[in-house]
N, CA, C and O atoms as CSV, one atom per row, in Angstrom:
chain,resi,resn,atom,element,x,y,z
A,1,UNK,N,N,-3.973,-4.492,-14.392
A,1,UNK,CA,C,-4.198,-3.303,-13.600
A,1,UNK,C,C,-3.669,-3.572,-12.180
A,1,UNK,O,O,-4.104,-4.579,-11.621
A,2,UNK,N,N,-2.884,-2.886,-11.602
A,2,UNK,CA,C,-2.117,-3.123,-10.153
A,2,UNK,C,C,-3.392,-2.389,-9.170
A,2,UNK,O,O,-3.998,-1.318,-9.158
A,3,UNK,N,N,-3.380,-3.683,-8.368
A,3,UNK,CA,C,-3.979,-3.233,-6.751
A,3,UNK,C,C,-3.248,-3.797,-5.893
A,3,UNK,O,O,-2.515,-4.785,-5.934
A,4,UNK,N,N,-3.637,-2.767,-4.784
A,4,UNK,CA,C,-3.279,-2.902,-3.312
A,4,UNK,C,C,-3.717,-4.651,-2.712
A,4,UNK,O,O,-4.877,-5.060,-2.738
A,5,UNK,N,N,-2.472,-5.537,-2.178
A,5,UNK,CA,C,-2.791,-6.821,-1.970
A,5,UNK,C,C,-2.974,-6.403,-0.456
A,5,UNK,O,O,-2.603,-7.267,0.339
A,6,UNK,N,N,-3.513,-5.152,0.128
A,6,UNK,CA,C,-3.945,-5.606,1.371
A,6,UNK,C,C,-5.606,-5.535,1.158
A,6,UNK,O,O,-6.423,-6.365,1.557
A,7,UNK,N,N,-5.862,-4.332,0.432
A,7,UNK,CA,C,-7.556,-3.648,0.605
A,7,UNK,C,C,-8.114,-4.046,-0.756
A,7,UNK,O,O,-9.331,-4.022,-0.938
A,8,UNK,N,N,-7.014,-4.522,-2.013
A,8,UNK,CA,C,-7.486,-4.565,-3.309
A,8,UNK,C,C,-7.729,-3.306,-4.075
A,8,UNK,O,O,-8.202,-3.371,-5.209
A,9,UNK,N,N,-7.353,-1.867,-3.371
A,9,UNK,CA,C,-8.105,-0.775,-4.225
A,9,UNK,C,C,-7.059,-0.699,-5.318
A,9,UNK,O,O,-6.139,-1.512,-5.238
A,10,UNK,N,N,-7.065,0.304,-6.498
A,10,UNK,CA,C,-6.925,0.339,-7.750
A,10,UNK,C,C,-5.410,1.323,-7.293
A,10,UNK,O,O,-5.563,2.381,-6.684
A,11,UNK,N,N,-4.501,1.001,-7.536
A,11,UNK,CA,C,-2.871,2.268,-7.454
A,11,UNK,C,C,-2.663,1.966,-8.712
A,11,UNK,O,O,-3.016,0.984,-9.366
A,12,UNK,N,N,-1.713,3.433,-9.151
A,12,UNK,CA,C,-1.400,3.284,-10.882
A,12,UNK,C,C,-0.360,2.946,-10.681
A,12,UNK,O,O,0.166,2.797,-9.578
A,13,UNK,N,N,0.374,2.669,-12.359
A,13,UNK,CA,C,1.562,1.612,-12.334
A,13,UNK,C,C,2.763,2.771,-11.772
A,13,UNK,O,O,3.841,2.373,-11.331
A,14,UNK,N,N,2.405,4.293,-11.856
A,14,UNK,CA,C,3.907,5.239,-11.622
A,14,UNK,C,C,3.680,5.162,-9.884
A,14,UNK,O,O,4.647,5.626,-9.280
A,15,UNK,N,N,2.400,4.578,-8.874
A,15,UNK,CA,C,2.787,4.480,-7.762
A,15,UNK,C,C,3.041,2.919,-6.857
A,15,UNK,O,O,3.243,2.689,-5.664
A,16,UNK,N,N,2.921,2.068,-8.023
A,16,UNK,CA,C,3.427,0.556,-7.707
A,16,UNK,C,C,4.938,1.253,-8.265
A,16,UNK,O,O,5.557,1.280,-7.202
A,17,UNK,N,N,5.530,1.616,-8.925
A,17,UNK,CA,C,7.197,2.149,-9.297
A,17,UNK,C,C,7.824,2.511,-7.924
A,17,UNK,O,O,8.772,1.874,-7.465
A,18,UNK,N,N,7.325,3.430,-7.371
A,18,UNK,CA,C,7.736,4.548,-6.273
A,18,UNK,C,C,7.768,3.559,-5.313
A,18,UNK,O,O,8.857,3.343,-4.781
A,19,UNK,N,N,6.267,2.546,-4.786
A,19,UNK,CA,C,6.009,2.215,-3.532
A,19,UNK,C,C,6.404,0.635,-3.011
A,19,UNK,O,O,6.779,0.107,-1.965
A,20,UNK,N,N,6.096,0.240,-4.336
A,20,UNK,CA,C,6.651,-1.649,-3.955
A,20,UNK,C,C,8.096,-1.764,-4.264
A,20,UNK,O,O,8.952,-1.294,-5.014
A,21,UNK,N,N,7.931,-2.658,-3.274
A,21,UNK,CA,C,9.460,-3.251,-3.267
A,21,UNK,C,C,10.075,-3.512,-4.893
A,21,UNK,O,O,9.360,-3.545,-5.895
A,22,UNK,N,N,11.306,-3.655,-4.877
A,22,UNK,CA,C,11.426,-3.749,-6.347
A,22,UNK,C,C,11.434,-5.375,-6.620
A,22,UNK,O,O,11.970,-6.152,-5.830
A,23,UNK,N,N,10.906,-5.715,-7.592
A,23,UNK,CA,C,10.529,-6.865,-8.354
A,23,UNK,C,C,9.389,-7.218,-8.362
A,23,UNK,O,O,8.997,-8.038,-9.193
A,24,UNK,N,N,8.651,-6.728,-7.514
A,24,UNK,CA,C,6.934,-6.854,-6.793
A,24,UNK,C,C,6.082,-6.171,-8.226
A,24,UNK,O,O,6.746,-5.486,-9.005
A,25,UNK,N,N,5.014,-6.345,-8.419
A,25,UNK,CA,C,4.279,-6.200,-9.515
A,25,UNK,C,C,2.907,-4.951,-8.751
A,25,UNK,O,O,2.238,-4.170,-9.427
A,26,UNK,N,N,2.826,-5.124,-7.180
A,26,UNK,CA,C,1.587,-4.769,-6.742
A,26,UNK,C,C,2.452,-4.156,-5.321
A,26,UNK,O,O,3.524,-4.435,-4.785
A,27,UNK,N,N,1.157,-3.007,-5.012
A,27,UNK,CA,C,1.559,-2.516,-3.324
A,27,UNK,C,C,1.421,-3.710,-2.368
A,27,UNK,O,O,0.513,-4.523,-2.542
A,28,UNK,N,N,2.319,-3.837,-1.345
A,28,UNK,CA,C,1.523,-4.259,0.255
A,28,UNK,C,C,0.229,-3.480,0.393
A,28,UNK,O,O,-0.877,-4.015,0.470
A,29,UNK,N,N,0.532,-1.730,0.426
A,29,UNK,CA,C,-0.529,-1.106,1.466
A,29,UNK,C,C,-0.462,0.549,0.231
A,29,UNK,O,O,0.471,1.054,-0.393
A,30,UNK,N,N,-1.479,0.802,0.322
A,30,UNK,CA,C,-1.679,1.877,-0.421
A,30,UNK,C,C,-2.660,2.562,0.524
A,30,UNK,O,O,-3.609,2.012,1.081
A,31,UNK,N,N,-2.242,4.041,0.641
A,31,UNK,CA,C,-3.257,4.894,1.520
A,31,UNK,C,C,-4.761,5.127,1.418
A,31,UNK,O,O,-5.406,6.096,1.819
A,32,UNK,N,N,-5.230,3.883,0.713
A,32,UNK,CA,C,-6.859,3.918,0.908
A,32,UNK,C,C,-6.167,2.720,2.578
A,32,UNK,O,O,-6.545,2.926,3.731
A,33,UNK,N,N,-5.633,2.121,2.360
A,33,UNK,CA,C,-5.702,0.878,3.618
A,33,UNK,C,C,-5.814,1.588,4.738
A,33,UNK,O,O,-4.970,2.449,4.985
A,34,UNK,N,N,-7.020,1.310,5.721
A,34,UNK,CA,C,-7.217,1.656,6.831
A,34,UNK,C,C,-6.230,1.081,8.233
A,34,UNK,O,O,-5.669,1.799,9.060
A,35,UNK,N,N,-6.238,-0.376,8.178
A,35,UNK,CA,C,-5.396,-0.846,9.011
A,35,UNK,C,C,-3.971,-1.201,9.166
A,35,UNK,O,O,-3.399,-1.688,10.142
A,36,UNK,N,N,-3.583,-0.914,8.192
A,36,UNK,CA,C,-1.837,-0.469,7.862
A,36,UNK,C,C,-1.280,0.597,7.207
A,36,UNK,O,O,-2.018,1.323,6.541
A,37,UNK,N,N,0.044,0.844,7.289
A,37,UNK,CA,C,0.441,1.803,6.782
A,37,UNK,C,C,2.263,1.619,6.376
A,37,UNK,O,O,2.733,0.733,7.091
A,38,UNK,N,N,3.242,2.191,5.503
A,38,UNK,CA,C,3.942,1.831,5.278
A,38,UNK,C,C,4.890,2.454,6.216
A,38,UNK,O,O,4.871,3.684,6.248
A,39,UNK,N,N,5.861,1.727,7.123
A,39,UNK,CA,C,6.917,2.737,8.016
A,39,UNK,C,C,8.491,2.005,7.536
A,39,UNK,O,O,9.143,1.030,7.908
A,40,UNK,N,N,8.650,3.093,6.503
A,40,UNK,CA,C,10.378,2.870,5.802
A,40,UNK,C,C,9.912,2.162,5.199
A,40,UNK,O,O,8.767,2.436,4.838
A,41,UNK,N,N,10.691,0.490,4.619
A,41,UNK,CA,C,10.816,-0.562,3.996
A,41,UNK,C,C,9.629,-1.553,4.695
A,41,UNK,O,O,9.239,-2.526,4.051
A,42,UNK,N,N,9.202,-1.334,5.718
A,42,UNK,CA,C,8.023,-2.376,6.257
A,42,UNK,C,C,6.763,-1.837,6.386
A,42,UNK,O,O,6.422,-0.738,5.949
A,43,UNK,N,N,5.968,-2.735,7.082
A,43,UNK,CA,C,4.182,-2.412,6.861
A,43,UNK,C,C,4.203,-2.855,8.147
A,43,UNK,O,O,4.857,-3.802,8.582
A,44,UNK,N,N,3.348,-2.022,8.833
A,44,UNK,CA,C,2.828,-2.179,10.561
A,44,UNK,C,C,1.399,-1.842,10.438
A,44,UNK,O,O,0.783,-1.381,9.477
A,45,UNK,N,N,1.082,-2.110,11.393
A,45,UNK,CA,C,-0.452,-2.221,11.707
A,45,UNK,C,C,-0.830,-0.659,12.430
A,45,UNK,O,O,-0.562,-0.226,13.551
A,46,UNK,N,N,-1.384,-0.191,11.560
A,46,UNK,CA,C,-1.725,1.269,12.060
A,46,UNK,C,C,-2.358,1.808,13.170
A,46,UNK,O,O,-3.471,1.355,13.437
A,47,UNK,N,N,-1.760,2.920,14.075
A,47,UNK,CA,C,-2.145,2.973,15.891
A,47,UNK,C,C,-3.498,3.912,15.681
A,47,UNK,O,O,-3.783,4.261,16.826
A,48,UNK,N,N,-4.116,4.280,15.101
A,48,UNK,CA,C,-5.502,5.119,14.745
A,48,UNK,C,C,-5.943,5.003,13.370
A,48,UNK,O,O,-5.155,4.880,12.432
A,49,UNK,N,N,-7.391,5.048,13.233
A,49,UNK,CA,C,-7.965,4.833,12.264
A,49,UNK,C,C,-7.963,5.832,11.329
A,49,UNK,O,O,-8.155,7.010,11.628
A,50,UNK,N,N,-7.750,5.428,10.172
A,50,UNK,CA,C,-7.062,6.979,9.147
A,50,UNK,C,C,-8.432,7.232,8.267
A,50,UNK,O,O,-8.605,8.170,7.489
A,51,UNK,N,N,-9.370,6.173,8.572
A,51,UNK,CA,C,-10.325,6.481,7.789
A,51,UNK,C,C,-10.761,8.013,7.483
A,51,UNK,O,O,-10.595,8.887,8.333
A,52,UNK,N,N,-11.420,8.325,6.010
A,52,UNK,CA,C,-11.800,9.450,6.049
A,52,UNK,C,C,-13.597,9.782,6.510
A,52,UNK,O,O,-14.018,10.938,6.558
């Protein structure tokens, strides 16, 4: 089952396809992650808290 290797939450395998790099098995950052976020090809440390 693929999770997010920043927060651990649960992404399905058609949005590890779309979102990880290719050869990668798992996200960096999936939009449960509060303190990052994906900008283009990299992961930065997010300027406001996206929490819901």
């Amino acid at each position: 089952m693929p999770s997010c290797q920043n927060c651990e939450s649960f992404v399905t395998e058609a949005y590890v396809r779309v979102f990880a790099p290719q050869g990668m098995e798992s996200v960096r950052v999936c939009p449960r992650c509060e303190d990052k976020l994906r900008d283009g090809a990299e992961i930065r440390q997010a300027r406001s808290s996206r929490g819901n």
